[in-house]
Kinemage of the C-alpha trace (Angstrom):
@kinemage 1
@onewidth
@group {chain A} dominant
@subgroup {mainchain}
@vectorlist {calphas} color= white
{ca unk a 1} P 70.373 -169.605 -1.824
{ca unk a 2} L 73.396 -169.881 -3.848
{ca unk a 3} L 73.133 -170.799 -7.651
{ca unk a 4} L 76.032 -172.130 -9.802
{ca unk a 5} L 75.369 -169.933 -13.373
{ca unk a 6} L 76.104 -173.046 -15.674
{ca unk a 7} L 72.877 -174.563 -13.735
{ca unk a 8} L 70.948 -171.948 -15.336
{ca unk a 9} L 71.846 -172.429 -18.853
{ca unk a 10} L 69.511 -174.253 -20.725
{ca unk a 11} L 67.015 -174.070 -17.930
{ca unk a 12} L 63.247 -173.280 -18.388
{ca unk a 13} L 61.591 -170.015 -18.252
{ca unk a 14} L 57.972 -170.764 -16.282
{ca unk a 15} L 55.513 -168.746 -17.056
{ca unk a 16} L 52.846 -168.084 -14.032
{ca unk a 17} L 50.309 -167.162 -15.445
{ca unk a 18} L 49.672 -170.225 -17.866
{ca unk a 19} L 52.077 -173.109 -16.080
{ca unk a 20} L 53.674 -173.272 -19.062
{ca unk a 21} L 57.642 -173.147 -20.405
{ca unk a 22} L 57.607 -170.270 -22.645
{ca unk a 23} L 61.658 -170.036 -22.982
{ca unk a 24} L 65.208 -171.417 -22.054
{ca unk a 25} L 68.156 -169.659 -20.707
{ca unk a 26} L 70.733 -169.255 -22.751
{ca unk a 27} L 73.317 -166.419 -21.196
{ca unk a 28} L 73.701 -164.208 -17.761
{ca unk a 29} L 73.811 -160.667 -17.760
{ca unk a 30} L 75.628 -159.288 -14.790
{ca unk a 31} L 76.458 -155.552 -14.363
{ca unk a 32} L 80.485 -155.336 -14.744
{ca unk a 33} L 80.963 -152.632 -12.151
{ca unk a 34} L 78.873 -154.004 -9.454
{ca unk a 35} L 78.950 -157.682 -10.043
{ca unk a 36} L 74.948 -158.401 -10.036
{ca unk a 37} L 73.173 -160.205 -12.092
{ca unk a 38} L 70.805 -158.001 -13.960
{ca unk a 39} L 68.601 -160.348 -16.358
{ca unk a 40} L 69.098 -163.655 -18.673
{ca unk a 41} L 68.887 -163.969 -22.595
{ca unk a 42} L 66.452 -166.580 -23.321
{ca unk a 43} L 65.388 -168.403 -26.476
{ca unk a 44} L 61.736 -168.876 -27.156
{ca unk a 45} L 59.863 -171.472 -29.217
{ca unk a 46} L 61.754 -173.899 -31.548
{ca unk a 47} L 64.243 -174.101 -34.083
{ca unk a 48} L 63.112 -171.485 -35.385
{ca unk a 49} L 62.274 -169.027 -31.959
{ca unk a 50} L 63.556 -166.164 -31.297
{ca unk a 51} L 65.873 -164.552 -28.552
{ca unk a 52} L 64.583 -162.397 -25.618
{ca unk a 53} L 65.614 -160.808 -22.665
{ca unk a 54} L 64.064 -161.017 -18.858
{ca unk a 55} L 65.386 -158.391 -16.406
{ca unk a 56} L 65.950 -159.481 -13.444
{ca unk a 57} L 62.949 -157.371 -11.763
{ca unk a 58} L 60.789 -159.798 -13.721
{ca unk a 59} L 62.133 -162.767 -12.016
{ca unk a 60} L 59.767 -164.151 -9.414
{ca unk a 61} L 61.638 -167.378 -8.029
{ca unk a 62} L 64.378 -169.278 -8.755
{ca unk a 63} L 63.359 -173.003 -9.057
{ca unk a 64} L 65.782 -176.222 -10.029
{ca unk a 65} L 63.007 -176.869 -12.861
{ca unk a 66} L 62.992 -173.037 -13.870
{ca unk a 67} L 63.495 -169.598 -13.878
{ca unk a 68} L 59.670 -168.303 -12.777
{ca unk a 69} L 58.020 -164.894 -14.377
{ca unk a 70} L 54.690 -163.450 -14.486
{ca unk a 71} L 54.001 -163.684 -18.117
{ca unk a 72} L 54.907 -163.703 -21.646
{ca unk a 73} L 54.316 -160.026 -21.246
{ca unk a 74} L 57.873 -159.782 -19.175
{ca unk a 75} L 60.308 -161.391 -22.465
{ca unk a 76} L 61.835 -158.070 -23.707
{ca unk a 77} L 63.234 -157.454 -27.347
{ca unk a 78} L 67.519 -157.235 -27.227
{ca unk a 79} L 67.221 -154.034 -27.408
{ca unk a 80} L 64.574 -152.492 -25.158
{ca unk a 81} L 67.329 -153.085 -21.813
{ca unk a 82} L 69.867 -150.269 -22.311
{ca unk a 83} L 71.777 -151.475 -20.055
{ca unk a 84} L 71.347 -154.963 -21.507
{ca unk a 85} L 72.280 -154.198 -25.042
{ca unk a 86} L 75.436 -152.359 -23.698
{ca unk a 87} L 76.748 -155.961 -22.437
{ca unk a 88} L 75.251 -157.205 -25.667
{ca unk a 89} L 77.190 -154.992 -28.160
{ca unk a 90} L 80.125 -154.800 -26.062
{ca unk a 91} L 80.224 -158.500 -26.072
{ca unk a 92} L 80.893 -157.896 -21.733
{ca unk a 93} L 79.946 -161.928 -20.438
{ca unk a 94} L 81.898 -162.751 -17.133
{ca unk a 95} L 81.801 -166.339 -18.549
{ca unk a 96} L 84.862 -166.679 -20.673
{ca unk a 97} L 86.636 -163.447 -19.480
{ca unk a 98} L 90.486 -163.599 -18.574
{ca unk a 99} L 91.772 -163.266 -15.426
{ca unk a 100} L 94.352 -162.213 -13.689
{ca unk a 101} L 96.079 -161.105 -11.044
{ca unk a 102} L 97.356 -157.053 -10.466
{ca unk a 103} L 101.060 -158.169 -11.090
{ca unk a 104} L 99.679 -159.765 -14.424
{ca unk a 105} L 99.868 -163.509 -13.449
{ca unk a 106} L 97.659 -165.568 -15.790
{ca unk a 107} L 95.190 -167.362 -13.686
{ca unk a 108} L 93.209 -168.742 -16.960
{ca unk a 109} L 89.569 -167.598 -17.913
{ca unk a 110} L 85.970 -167.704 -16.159
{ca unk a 111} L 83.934 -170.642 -17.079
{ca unk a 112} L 81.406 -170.587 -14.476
{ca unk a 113} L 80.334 -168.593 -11.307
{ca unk a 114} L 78.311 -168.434 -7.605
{ca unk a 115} L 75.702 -166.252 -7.155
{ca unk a 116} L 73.576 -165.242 -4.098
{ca unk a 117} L 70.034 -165.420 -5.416
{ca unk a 118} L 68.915 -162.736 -2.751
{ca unk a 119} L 71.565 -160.339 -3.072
{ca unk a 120} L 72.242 -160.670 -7.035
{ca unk a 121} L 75.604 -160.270 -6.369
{ca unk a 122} L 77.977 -162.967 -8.043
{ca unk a 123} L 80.528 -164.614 -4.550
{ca unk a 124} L 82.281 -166.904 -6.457
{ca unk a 125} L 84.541 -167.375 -9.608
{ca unk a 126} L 85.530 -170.643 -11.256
{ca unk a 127} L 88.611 -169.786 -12.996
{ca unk a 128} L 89.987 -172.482 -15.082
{ca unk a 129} L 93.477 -172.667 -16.954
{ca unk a 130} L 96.196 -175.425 -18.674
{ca unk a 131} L 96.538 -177.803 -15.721
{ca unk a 132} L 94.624 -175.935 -13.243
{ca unk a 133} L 91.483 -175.203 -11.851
{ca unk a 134} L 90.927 -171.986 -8.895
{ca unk a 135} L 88.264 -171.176 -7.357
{ca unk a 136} L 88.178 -167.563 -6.157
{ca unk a 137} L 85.981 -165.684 -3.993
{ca unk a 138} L 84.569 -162.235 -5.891
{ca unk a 139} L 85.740 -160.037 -2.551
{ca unk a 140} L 88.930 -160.211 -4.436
{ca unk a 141} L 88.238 -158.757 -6.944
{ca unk a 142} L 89.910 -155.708 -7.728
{ca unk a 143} L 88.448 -154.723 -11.390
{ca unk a 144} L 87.237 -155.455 -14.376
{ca unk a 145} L 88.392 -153.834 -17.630
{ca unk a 146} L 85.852 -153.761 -20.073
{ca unk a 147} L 88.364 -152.851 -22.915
{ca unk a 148} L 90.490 -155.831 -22.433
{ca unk a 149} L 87.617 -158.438 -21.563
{ca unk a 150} L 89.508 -159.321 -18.107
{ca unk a 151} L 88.549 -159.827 -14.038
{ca unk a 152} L 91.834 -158.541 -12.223
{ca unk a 153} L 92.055 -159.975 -8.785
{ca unk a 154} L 94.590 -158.893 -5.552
{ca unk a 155} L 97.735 -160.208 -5.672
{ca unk a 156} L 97.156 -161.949 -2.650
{ca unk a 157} L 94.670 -164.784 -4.035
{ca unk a 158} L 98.271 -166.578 -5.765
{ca unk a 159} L 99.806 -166.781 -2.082
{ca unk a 160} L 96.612 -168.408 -0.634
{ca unk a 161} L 96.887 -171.184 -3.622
{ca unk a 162} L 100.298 -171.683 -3.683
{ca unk a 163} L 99.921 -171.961 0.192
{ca unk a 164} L 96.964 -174.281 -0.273
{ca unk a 165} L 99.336 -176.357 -1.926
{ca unk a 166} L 102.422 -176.777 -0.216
{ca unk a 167} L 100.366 -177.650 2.864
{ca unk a 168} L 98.775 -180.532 0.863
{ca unk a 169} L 101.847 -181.926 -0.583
{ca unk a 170} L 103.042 -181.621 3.187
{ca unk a 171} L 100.669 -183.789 3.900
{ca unk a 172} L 101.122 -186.030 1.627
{ca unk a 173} L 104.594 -186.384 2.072
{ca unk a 174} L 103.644 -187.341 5.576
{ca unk a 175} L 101.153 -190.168 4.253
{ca unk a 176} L 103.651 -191.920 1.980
C-alpha cells in the first residue's frame, strides 16, 4: 500500500493492547541515505503531553484511523533512537527540504511524499515552488546533502516536465 506522509500527520497512535489512542503523529523520520522511513515523533496526552518517538519496528499496521503498536511500552524518549536524535539535532526532515536539480535548477521545496508501506522506502516527491507544482519519482534521485538541507535530482527529470508540457499546450492548441 502506498501512503501519502501528510495523511499521517495528526493521525492516531492505537495502542493494541488497550484499544485505546495513546498519541498523534506529528513528524516522519526517514533515513537520508537510504530513503526509508525509520519511525514517527508523536505527541502524547494533552496540552500539556509530551513528545515521543515510535521506531518503525514497533509499528504493527498502518490503518486510515491510525498508526497501530503493541503498547505504551513501544513510545521512546527523543533521545533513546540514535539514529533518531541524529535527524532530530540535525534538523534532517525531507518535508521542507530544497530541491534541485545536478545543474542547480530550483525545482522549489518538499512538502509532502509517497511511501510504500511494505518496503519503507519513500517512491514519490511532491515538490512545490512559485507557480508550480512537480511531482517526482524518488528513482531520481541522485543525493541528498545533509549540510545544505537539499534532495538533488538527475538532470533529466526538467526535460520530462518541460516535455510534459509542450505536449499539453500541443494539445490544446489543437482544441481551440
Amino acid at each position: 500500500m502506498y501512503i501519502q506522509a501528510s495523511k499521517l500527520i495528526g493521525l492516531s497512535v492505537g495502542n493494541l493492547d488497550t484499544r485505546s489512542k495513546i498519541a498523534e503523529i506529528k513528524q516522519i523520520f526517514v533515513d537520508i541515505k537510504k530513503g526509508e522511513i525509520i519511525g514517527f515523533l508523536c505527541k502524547t496526552g494533552g496540552f500539556f503531553g509530551s513528545r515521543k518517538i515510535i521506531s518503525i519496528n514497533d509499528v504493527l499496521d498502518f490503518d486510515k484511523n491510525a498508526i497501530i503498536i503493541r503498547s505504551e511500552d513501544e513510545l521512546s524518549d527523543l533521545d533513546e533512537i540514535i539514529r533518531i536524535k541524529k535527524i532530530i539535532d540535525k534538523d534532517l526532515f525531507i518535508i521542507g527540504m530544497k530541491a534541485r536539480t545536478e545543474s542547480g535548477e530550483d525545482l522549489g521545496k518538499v512538502y509532502d511524499f509517497i511511501f510504500d508501506s511494505e518496503e519503507l522506502k519513500i517512491t514519490k516527491y511532491y515538490l512545490g515552488g512559485i507557480f508550480t507544482e512537480k511531482i517526482l519519482p524518488a528513482k531520481k534521485v541522485v543525493k541528498i546533502d545533509e549540510n545544505k538541507h537539499e534532495i538533488v535530482f538527475s538532470d533529466d527529470v526538467i526535460k520530462v516536465t518541460k516535455l510534459k508540457r509542450t505536449k499539453k499546450a500541443v494539445a490544446q492548441k489543437a482544441l481551440a
